[in-house]
C-alpha positions as CSV (number, residue, x, y, z in Angstrom):
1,X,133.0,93.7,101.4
2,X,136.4,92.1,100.6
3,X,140.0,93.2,101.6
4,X,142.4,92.3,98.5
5,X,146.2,90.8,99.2
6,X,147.0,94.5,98.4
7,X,145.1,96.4,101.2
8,X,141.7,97.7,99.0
9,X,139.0,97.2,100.9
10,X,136.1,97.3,98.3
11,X,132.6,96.7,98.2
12,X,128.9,98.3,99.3
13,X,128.1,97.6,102.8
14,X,124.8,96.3,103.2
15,X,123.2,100.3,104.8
16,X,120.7,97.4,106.9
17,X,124.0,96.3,108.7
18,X,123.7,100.1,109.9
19,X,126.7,100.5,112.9
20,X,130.4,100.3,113.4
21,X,132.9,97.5,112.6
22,X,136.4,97.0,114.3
23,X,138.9,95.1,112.9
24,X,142.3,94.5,112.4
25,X,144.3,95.5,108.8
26,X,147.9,93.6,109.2
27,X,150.8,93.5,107.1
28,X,153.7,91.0,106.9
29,X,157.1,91.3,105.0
30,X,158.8,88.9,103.1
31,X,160.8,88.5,106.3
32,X,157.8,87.6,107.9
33,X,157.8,90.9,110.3
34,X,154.1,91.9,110.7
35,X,152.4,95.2,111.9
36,X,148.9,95.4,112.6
37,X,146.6,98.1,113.0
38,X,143.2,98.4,114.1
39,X,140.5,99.4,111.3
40,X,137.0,100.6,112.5
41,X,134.2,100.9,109.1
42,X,131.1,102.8,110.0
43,X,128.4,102.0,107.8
44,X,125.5,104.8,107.0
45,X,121.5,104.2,106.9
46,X,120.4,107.4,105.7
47,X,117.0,105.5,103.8
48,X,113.5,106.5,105.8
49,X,111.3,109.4,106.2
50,X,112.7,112.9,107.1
51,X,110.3,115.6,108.9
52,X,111.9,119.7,110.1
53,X,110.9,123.1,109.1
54,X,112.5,125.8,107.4
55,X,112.9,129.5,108.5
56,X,114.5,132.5,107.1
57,X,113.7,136.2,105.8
58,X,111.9,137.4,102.4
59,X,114.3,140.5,101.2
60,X,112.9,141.7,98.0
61,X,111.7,145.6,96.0
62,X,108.2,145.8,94.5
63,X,106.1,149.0,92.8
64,X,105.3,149.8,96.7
65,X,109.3,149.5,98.0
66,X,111.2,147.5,99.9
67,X,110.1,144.9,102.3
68,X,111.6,142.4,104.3
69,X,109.7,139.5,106.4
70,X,109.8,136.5,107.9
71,X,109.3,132.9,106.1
72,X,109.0,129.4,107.5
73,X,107.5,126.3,107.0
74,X,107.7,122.4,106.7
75,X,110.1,120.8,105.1
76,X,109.5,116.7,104.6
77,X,111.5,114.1,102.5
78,X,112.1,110.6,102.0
79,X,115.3,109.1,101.2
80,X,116.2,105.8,99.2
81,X,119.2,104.9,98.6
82,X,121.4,107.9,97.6
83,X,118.0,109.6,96.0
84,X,115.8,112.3,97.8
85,X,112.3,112.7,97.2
86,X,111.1,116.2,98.6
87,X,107.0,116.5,99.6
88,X,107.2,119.2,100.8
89,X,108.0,122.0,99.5
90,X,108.5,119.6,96.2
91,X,111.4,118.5,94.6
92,X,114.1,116.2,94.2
93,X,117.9,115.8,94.5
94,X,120.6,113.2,95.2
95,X,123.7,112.5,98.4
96,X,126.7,111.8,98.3
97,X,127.8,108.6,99.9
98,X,129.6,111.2,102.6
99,X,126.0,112.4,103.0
100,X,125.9,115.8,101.8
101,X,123.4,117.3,99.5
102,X,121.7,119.9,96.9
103,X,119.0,119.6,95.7
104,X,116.5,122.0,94.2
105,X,112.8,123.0,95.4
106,X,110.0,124.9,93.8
107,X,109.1,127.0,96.9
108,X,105.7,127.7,98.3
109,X,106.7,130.9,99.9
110,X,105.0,134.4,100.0
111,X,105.8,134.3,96.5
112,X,105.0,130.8,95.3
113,X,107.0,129.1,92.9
114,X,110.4,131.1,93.5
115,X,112.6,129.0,92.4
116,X,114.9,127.6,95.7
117,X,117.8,125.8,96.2
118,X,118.6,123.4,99.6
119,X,122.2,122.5,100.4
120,X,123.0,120.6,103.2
121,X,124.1,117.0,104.9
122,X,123.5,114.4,106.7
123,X,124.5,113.4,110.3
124,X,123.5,109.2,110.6
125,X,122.6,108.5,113.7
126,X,124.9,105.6,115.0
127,X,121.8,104.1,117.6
128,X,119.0,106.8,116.9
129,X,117.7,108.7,113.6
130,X,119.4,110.6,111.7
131,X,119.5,114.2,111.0
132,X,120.1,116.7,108.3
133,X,120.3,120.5,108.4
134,X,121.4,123.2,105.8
135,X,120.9,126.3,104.3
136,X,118.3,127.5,101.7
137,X,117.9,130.0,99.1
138,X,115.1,131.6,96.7
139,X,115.5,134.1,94.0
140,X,111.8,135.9,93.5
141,X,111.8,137.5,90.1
142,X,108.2,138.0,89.5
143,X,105.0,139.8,90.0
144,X,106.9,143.3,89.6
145,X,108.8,141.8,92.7
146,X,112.7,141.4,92.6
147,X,114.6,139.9,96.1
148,X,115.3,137.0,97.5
149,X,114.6,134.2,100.2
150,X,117.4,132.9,102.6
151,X,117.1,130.8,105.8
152,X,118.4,127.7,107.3
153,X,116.2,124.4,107.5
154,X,116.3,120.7,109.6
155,X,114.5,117.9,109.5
156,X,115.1,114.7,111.3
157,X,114.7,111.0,110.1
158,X,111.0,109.9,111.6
């Protein structure tokens, strides 16, 4: 990473050099009066293996009526780079540099193959793993079966 004469820091910290860096950002005049301030850059490792569950409720009409029940599961990813590879249920999605995330599933619910959708971020750990948590939703619109799937889901890095 370089700091130019201007004060743009720029650059892609290396996400191995995981941790927090202090240091100082100073500024001199053309009188030669300087203020300095202290600067601290936390850099992100979010890369690795990511095991959880998810749980919510099944709300949803068929021929018979309405039913509502209880869903969960596993939820397991693996993360390279700003690129998320779900196993589990499958599917794939990207993060922002902040951390935060969507990215779309095909369920294996009650009613597999509902289309889902997980949202959620990412909390890097600054010693430990790191951890990410979110919500989840599933619209079933099949088998004579209208409704959906909501719920909340974490996993953390392994």
């Amino acid at each position: 990473m370089t700091l130019s004469l201007n004060g743009v820091l720029s650059g892609t910290p290396n996400p191995a050099s995981k941790g927090p860096y202090k240091f100082r950002v100073c500024a001199v005049d053309m009188s030669g009066t300087a203020v300095c301030r202290p600067v601290t850059l936390n850099v992100f490792n979010l890369n690795g293996n990511y095991s959880g569950s998810f749980k919510g409720t099944a709300d949803y009409t068929d021929s018979v009526g309405h039913h509502r029940q209880s869903v969960h599961g596993p939820v397991e990813f693996g993360i390279t780079g700003l690129s998320l590879a779900m196993i589990e249920p499958s599917g794939t999605g990207t993060i922002t540099p902040l951390g935060d995330t969507v990215f779309g599933v095909v369920g294996s619910f009650t009613y597999g193959g509902a289309p889902c959708t997980f949202a959620g971020s990412f909390v890097a750990g600054k010693i430990g793993p790191s951890k990410a948590a979110g919500t989840f939703h599933c619209d079933i619109n099949q088998f004579n079966s209208t409704g959906e799937i909501t719920g909340r889901w974490g996993a953390n890095q392994q």
